[in-house]
C-alpha positions as CSV (number, residue, x, y, z in Angstrom):
1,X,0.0,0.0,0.0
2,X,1.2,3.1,-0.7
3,X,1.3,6.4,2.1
4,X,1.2,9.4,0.8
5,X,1.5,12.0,3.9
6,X,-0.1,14.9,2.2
7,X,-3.3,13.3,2.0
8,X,-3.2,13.5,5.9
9,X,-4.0,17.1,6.2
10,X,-6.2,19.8,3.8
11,X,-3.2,22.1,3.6
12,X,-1.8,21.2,0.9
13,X,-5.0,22.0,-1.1
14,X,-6.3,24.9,0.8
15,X,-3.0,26.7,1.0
16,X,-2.1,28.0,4.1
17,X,-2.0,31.7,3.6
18,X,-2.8,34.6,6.6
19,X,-5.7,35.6,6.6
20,X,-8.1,38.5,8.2
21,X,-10.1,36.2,10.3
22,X,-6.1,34.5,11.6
23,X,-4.8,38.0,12.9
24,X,-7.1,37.9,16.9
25,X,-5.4,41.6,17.4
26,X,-3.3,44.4,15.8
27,X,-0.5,43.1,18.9
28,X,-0.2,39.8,17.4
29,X,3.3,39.5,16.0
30,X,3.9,37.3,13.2
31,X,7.6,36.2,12.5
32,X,9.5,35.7,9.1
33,X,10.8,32.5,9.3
34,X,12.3,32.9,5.6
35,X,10.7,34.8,2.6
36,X,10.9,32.9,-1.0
37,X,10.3,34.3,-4.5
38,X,7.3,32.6,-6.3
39,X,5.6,33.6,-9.6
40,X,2.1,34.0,-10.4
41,X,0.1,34.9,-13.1
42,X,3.7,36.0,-15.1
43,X,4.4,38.1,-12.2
44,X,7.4,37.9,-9.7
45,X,5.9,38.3,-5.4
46,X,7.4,38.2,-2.5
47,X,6.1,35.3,-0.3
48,X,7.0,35.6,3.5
49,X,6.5,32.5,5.5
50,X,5.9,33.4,9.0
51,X,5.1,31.6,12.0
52,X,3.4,32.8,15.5
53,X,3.5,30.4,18.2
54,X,3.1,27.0,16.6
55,X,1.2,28.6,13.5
56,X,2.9,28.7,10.2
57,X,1.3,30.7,7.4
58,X,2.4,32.3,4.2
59,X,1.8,36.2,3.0
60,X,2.2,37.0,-0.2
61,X,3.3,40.9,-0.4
62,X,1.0,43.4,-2.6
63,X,2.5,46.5,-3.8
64,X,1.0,48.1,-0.7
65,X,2.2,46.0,1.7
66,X,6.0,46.2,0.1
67,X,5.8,49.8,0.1
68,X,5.5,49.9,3.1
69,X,7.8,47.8,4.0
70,X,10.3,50.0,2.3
71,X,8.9,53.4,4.2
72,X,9.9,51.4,7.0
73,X,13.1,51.2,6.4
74,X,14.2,47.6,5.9
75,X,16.9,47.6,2.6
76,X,16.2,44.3,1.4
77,X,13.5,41.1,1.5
78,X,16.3,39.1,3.4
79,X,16.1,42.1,6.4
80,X,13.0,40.7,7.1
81,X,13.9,37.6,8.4
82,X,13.7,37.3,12.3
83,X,11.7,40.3,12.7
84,X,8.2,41.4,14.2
85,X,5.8,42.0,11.5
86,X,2.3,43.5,13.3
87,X,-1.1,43.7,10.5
88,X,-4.5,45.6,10.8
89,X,-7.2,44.7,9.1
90,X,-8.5,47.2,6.7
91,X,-12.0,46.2,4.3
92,X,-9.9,46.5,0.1
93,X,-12.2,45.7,-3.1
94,X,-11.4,42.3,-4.4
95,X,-11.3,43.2,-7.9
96,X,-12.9,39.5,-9.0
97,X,-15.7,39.7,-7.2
98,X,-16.3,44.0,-7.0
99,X,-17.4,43.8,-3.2
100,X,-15.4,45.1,-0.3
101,X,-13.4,42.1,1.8
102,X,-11.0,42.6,4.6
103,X,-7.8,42.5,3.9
104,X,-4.5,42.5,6.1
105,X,-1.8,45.4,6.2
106,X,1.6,45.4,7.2
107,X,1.4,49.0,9.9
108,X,4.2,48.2,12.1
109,X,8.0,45.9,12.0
110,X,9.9,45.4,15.0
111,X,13.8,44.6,13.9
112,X,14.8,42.0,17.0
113,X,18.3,42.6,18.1
């Protein structure tokens, strides 16, 4: 018989991205573990793949959320690694469906020493 372990869990289907409803509170600190470059659609994102307590989740980085990123100072994707990265949910159009959805943005980065 053969085992295939990814048929053990939904994750692998669903995906495993943040999401509004994951983020309990703008103090919930969410860490980059490591940060990847995947394409979609023909276009090059940023994925960070961050974990809080035992969670791991991915977030891919919009234009707005790299921006600010950038306003925030950090000189490079890799910078990101090991930090604090704090979101606030804001309601953003979804542009399939036309309907306001909430959204997660990057408002604050802690650098850990």
């Amino acid at each position: 018989m053969n085992e295939n372990t990814e048929l053990d869990s939904w994750t692998s289907f669903t995906g495993s991205f943040l999401k509004a409803e994951d983020v309990e509170s703008e103090n919930d600190a969410y860490i980059p573990i490591s940060i990847s470059s995947v394409e979609q659609d023909g276009k090059k994102k940023l994925r960070l793949h961050l974990e809080r307590n035992e969670m791991k989740k991915d977030f891919d980085l919009n234009v707005t959320n790299l921006k600010k990123v950038i306003d925030l100072g950090f000189n490079s994707p890799k910078s990101l690694i090991g930090s604090k990265v704090y979101f606030k949910i804001v309601q953003a159009r979804d542009p399939n469906k036309n309907i306001e959805v909430p959204a997660l943005r990057i408002y604050k980065i802690e650098k850990i020493e």
